[in-house]
C-alpha positions in Angstrom: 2.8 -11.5 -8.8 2.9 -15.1 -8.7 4.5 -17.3 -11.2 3.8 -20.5 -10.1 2.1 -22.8 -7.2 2.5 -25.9 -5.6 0.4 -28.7 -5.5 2.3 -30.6 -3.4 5.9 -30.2 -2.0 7.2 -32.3 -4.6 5.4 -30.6 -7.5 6.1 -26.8 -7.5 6.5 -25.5 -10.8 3.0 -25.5 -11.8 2.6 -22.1 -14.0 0.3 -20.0 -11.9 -2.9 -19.6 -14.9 -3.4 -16.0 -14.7 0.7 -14.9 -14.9 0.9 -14.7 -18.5 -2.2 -12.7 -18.7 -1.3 -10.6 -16.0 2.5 -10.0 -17.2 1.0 -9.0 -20.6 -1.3 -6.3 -19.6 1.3 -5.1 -17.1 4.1 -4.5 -19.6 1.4 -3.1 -21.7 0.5 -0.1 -19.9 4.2 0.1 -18.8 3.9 -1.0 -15.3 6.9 -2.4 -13.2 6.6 -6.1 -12.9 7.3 -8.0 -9.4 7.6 -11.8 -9.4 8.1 -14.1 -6.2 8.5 -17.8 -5.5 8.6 -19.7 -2.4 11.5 -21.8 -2.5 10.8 -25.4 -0.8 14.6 -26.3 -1.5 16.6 -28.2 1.4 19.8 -28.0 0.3 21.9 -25.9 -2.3 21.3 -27.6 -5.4 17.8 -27.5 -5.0 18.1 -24.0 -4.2 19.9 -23.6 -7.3 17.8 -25.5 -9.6 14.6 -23.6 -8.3 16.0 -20.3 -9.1 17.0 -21.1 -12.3 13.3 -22.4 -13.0 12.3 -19.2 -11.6 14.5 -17.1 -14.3 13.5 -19.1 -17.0 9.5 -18.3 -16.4 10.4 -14.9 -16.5 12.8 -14.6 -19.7 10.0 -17.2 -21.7 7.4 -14.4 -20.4 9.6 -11.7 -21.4 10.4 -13.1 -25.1 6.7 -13.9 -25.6 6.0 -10.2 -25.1 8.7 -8.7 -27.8 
């Protein structure tokens, strides 16, 4: 599923609006959850810093669903 979209290529961390309703019923009825995102990164640190905003929208989704 999507986690989040861009609006332009400097703006791409906008939350997709249907992920945290779609993660919830997922994990509800126990089903596997798959995540991508699109890196737009054009060096290594921006590769790194996108991936670790990718991790953290999955952990906040997990710990709001505890």
């Amino acid at each position: 599923m999507r986690i989040c979209y861009c609006k332009s290529r400097k703006w791409c961390y906008t939350l997709d609006s249907k992920f945290n309703d779609v993660y919830s019923q997922c994990k509800a009825i126990g089903m596997p959850v798959r995540a991508y995102w699109y890196l737009y990164a054009l060096n290594v640190q921006q590769a790194r810093n996108e991936a670790n905003i990718f991790v953290s929208r999955l952990k906040e989704s997990e710990k709001r669903d505890k």
